[in-house]
C-alpha positions as CSV (number, residue, x, y, z in Angstrom):
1,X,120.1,174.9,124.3
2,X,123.4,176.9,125.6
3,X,121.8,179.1,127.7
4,X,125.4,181.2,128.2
5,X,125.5,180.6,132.0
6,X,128.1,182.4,131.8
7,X,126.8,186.1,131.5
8,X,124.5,185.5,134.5
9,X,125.1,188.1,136.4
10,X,123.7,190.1,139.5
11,X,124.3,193.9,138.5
12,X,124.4,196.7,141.0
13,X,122.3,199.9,140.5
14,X,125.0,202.3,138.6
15,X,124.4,206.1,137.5
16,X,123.2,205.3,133.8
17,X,120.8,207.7,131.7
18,X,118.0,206.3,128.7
19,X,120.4,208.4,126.5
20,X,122.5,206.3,126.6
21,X,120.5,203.7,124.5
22,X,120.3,205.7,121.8
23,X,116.9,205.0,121.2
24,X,114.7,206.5,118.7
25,X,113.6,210.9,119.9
26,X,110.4,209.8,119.5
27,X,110.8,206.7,122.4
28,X,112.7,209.2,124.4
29,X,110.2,211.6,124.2
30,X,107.6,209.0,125.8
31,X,110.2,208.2,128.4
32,X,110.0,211.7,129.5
33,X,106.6,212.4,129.3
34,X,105.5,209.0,131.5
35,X,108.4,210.7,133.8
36,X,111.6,207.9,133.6
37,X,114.3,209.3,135.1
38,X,117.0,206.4,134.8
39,X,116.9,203.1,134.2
40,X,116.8,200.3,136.4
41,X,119.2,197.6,136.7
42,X,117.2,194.8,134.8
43,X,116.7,197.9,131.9
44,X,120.2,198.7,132.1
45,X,121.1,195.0,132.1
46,X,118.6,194.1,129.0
47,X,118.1,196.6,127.1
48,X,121.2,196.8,125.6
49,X,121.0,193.3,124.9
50,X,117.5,193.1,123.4
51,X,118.2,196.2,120.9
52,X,120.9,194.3,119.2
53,X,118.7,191.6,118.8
54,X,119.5,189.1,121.2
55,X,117.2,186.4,122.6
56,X,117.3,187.0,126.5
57,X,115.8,185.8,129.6
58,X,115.6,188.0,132.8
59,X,115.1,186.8,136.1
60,X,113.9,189.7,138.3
61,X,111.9,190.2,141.9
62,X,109.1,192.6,141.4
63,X,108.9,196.0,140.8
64,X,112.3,196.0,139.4
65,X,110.8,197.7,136.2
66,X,111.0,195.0,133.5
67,X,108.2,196.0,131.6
68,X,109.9,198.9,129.9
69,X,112.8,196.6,129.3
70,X,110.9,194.9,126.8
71,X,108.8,197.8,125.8
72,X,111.1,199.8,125.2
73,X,113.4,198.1,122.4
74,X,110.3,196.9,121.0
75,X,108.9,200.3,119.9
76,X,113.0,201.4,118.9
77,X,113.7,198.4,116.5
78,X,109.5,198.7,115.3
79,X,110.5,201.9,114.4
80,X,113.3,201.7,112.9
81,X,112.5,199.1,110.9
82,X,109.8,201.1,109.2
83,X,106.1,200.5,108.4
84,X,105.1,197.2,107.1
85,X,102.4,196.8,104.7
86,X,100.7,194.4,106.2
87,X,98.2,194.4,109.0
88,X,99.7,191.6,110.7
89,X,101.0,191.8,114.1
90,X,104.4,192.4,114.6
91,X,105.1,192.4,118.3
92,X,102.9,189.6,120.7
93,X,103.5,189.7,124.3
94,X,102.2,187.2,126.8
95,X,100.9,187.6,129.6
96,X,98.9,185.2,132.7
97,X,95.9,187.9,133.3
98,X,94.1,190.7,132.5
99,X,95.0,193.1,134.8
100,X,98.7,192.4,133.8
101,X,97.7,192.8,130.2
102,X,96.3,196.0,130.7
103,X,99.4,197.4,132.6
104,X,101.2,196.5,130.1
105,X,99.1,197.7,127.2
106,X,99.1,201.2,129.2
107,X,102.9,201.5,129.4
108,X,103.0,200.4,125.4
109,X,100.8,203.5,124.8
110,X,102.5,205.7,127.2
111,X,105.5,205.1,125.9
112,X,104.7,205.0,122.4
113,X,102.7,208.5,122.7
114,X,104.7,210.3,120.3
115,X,104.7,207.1,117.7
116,X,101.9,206.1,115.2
117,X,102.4,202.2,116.8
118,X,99.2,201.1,117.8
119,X,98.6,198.5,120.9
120,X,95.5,196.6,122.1
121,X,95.0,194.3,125.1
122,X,93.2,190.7,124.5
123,X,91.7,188.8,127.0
124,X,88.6,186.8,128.3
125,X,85.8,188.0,130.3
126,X,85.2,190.8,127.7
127,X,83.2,191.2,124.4
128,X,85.3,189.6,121.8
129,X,84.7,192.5,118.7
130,X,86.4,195.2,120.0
131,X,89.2,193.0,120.1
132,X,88.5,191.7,116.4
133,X,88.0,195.5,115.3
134,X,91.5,196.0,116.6
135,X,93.0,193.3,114.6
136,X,90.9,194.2,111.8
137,X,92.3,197.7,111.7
138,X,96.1,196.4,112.3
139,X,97.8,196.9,115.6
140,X,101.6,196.5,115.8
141,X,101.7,195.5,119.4
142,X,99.2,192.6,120.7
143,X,99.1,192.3,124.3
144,X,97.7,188.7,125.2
145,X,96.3,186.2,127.3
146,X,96.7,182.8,125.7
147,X,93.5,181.3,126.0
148,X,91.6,184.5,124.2
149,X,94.3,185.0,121.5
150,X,93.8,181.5,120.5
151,X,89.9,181.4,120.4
152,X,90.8,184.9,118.1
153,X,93.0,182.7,116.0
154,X,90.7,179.7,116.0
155,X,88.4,182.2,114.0
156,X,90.6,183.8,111.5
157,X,90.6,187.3,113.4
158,X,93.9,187.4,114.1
159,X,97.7,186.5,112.1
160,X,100.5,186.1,114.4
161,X,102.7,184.6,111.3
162,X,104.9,187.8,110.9
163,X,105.7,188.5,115.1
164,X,109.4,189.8,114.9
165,X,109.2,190.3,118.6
166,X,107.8,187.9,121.3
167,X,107.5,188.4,125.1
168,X,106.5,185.5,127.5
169,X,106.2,187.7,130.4
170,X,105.8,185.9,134.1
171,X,106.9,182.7,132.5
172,X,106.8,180.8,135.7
173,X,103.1,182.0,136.5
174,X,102.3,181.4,133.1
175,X,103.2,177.7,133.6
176,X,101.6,177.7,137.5
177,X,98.0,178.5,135.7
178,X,98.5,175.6,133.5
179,X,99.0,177.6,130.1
180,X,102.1,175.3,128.9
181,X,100.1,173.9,125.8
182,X,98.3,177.0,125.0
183,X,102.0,178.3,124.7
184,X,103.2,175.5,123.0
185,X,100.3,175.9,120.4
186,X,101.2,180.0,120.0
187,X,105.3,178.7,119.5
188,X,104.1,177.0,116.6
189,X,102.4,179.9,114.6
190,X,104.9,182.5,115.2
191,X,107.7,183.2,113.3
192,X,111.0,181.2,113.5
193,X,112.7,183.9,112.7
194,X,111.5,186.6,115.6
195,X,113.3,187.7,118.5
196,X,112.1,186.1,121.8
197,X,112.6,187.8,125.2
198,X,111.3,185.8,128.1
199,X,110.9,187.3,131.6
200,X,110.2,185.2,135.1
201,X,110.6,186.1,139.1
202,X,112.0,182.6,139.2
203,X,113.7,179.7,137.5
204,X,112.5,176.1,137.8
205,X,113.3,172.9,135.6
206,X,109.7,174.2,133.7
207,X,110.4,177.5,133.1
208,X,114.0,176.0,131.7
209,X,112.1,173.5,129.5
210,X,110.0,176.6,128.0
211,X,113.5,178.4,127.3
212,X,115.1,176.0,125.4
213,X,112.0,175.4,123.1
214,X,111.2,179.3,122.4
215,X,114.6,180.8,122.5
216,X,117.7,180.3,120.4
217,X,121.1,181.2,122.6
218,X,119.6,183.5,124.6
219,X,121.3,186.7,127.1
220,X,120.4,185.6,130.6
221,X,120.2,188.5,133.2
222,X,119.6,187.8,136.9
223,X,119.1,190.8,139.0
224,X,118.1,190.3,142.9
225,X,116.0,187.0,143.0
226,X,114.5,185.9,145.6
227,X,114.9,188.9,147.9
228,X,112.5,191.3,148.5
229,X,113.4,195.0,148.1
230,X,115.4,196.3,150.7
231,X,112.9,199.3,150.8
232,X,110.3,196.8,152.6
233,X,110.0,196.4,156.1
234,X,108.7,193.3,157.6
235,X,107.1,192.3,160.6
236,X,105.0,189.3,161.8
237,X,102.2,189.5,164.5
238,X,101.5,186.5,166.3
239,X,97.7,185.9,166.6
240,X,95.4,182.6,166.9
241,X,93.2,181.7,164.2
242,X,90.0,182.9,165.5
243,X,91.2,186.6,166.4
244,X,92.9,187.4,163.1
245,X,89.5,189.4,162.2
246,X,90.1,191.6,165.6
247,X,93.6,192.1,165.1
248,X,93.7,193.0,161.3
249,X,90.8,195.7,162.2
250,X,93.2,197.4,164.9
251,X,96.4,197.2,162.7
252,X,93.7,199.2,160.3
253,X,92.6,201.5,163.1
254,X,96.1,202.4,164.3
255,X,98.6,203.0,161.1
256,X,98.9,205.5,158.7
257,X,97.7,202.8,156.0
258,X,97.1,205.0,152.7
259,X,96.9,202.2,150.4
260,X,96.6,198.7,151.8
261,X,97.2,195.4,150.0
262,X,95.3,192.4,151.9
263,X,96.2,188.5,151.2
264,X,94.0,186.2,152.2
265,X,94.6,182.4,151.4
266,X,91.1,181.4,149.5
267,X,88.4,183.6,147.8
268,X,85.8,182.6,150.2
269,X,88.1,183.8,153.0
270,X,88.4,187.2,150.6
271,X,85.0,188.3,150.6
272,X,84.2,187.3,154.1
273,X,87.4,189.9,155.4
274,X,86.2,192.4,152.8
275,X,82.7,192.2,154.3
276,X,84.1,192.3,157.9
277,X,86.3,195.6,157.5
278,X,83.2,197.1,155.2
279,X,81.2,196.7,158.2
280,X,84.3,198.4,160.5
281,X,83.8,201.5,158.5
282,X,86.7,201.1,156.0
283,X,86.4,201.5,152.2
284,X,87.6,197.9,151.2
285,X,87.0,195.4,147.5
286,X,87.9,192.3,146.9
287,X,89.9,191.0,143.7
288,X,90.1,187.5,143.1
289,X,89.0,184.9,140.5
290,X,85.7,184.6,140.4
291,X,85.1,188.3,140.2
292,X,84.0,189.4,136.8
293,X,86.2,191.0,134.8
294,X,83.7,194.5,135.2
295,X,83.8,193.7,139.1
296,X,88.0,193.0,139.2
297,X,88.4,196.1,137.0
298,X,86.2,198.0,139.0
299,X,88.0,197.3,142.6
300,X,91.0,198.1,140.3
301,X,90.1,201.4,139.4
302,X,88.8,202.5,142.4
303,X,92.1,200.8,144.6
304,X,94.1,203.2,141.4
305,X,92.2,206.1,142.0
306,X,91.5,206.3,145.7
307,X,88.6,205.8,146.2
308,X,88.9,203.0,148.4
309,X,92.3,202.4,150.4
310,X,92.0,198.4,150.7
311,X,92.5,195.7,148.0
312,X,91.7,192.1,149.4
313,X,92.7,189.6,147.3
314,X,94.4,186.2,146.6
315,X,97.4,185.3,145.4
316,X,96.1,186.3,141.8
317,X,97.3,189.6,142.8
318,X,100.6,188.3,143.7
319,X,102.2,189.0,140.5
320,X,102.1,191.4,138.2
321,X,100.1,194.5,139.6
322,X,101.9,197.4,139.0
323,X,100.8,199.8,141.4
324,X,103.4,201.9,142.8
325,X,101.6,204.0,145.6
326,X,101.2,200.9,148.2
327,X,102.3,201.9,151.2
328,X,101.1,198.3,153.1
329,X,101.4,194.6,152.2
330,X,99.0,192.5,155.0
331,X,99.2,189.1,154.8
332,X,95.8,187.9,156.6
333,X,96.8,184.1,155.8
334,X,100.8,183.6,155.6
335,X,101.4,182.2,152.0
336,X,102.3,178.9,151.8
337,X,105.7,178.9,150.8
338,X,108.7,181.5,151.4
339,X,109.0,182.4,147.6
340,X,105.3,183.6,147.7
341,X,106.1,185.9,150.0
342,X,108.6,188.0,148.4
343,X,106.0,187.7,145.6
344,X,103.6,189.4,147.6
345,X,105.7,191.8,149.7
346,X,106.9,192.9,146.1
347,X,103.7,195.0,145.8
348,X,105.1,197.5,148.8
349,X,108.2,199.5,148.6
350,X,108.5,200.1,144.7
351,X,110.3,202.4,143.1
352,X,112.4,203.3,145.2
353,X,109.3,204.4,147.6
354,X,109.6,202.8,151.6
355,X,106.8,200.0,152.2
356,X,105.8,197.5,155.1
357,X,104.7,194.2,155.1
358,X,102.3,192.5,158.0
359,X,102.0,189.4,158.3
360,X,99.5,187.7,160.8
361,X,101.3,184.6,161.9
362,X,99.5,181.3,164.3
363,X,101.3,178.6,165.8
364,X,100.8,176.5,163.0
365,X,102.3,178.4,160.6
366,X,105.8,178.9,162.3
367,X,107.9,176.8,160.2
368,X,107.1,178.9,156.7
369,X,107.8,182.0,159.6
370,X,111.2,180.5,159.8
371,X,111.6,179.7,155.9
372,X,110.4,183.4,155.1
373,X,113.1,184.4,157.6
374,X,115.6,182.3,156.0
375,X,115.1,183.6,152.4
376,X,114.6,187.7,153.6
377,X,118.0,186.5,155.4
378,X,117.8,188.1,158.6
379,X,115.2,187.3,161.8
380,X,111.7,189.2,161.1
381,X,110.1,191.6,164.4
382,X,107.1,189.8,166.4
383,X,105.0,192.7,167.3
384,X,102.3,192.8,169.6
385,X,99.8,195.4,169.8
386,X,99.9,196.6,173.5
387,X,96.1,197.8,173.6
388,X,94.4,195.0,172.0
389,X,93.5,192.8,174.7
390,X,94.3,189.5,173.3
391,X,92.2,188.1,176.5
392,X,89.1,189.9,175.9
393,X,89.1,189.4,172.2
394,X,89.6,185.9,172.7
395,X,86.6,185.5,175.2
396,X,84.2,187.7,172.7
397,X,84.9,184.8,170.0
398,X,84.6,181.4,172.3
């Protein structure tokens, strides 16, 4: 497959306005109302592209806004193409988890407010019939994970034989979790004729391999990968092992942490912080993998709404949460590679909003220090916290 290396570009933000787009009043009255103001440089870079049709693929860091990219000329060309008759779906998206799927099924619906196009999230971990009533009644816009869209095909529930549109969103997470032949299997029920938009934070030999099987000729777009907004600030705090507990609870105690974003390396190692700064006084959940879906949507909701002011979580978490109020990444454990990180900083500093990222660092994890350093291109602050006494804490835990 040519993939047109040629128009791979990295574009600069530029003074550009959604009118421009010419998309349909009823989009741009959405736009408004969900409060858009201009479009980003991945929107201004794709949209374009995908409203005339084109297969594309965009490469983007986080919170670069890509999600109305694809959004957005879906529910113009839906429109403007007019009511079908049948109750098929007409625009799939796929997604690697249920939280993304419901972030995503919330900015269909936002911005298709003033539109009769209907949208429904499908996923595991939930009672399958409200998903078959949706399908049943005909939703235009199907917002899936793999492995529950296919049990809903498996039963006759659903028909993904008309899709005009199809998003593989997070391509290269999709493939981490192992959802290449659950793909593969969706490739071959969809139409030959749709339109194929593909969207990944990075571009590996696998992610390639998926392109050339599910898109024909496709756009590419590349807009600042593998650097983390320049709205982040970084630091790393050296610490041993055993006092990272002590040290995260007085980085706690003395910032102005209004919503806090924990990474810890393993579940286990999850709950046990979660418990740790519970019992410090601080209003804290876990989200990870072995939460139910109730449970993960619960810590969600209350993260969304306030109620508590720390997430801890795993690396599930890396990706894909749009939440634009964080005003703290902490990285408990240091992720095990450089790219993770800018995954996980990505969280902080969106939209345009200031953010800073902690990261506890111990001897043995210097060299990724350096790597992370290497990729953010400039040397990251060591910080130490003058009134901890590293000495005392470190006699308390022997």
């Amino acid at each position: 497959m040519d993939l047109n290396l040629s128009l791979l570009v990295n574009i600069k933000e530029k003074e550009m306005s959604f009118k421009n787009f010419k998309l349909d009043t009823r989009v741009e009255r959405g736009l408004e109302a969900a409060g858009y103001m201009k479009p980003t440089p991945i929107q201004d870079a794709a949209i374009p592209a995908a409203l005339a049709g084109n297969d594309l693929i965009g490469t983007a860091q986080t919170g670069t806004g890509k999600t109305a990219a694809f959004v957005l000329p879906i529910l113009h060309n839906l429109l403007k193409s007019g009511k079908k008759d049948s109750r098929g779906t007409r625009a799939l998206i796929i997604t690697p988890t249920r939280e993304l799927a419901d972030q995503i099924n919330n900015v269909v619906n936002q911005l298709a407010k003033f539109t009769t196009i209907r949208s429904a999230a499908v996923y595991g971990g939930v009672n399958m019939q409200p998903q078959e009533m949706a399908f049943q009644r005909g939703v235009e816009v199907i917002v899936a994970c793999p492995g529950r869209l296919l049990d809903h095909l498996s039963r006759g529930n659903a028909r993904i034989d008309q899709v005009e549109f199809l998003v593989l969103d997070e391509a290269d997470r999709l493939l981490d979790m192992g959802f290449l032949p659950s793909i593969r299997r969706i490739l071959n029920q969809v139409s030959p004729s749709r339109q194929t938009m593909l969207f990944s934070a990075t571009f590996d030999k696998n992610v390639e391999q998926l392109s050339a099987k599910a898109l024909r000729s496709p756009r590419r777009f590349a807009i600042g990968i593998d650097a983390p907004a320049d709205t982040v600030t970084h630091a790393f705090y050296p610490v041993a092992q055993h006092l990272k507990q002590d040290l995260l609870k007085k980085l706690l105690q003395d910032n102005n942490l209004k919503s806090v974003l924990i990474f810890t390396r393993t579940k286990h190692r999850a709950d046990r912080v979660t418990r740790k700064i519970q019992q410090a006084g601080f209003a804290a959940a876990a989200l990870h993998s072995n939460k139910s879906q109730n449970q993960r949507k619960c810590a969600m909701d209350m993260f969304l709404s306030g109620k508590i002011k720390i997430l801890i979580a795993t690396d599930i978490a890396a990706r894909g949460l749009d939440i634009s109020h964080i005003s703290h990444v902490i990285n408990f454990d240091i992720p095990d590679c450089a790219t993770d990180y800018i995954h996980r900083i990505g969280r902080t500093g969106r939209a345009k909003r200031s953010g800073d990222a902690f990261s506890l660092v111990t001897r043995e994890d210097m060299a990724t220090a350096r790597a992370i350093e290497k990729l953010v291109g400039a040397p990251i602050a060591r910080r130490i916290i003058k009134d901890f006494n590293y000495n005392e804490a470190m006699q308390k835990a022997s």
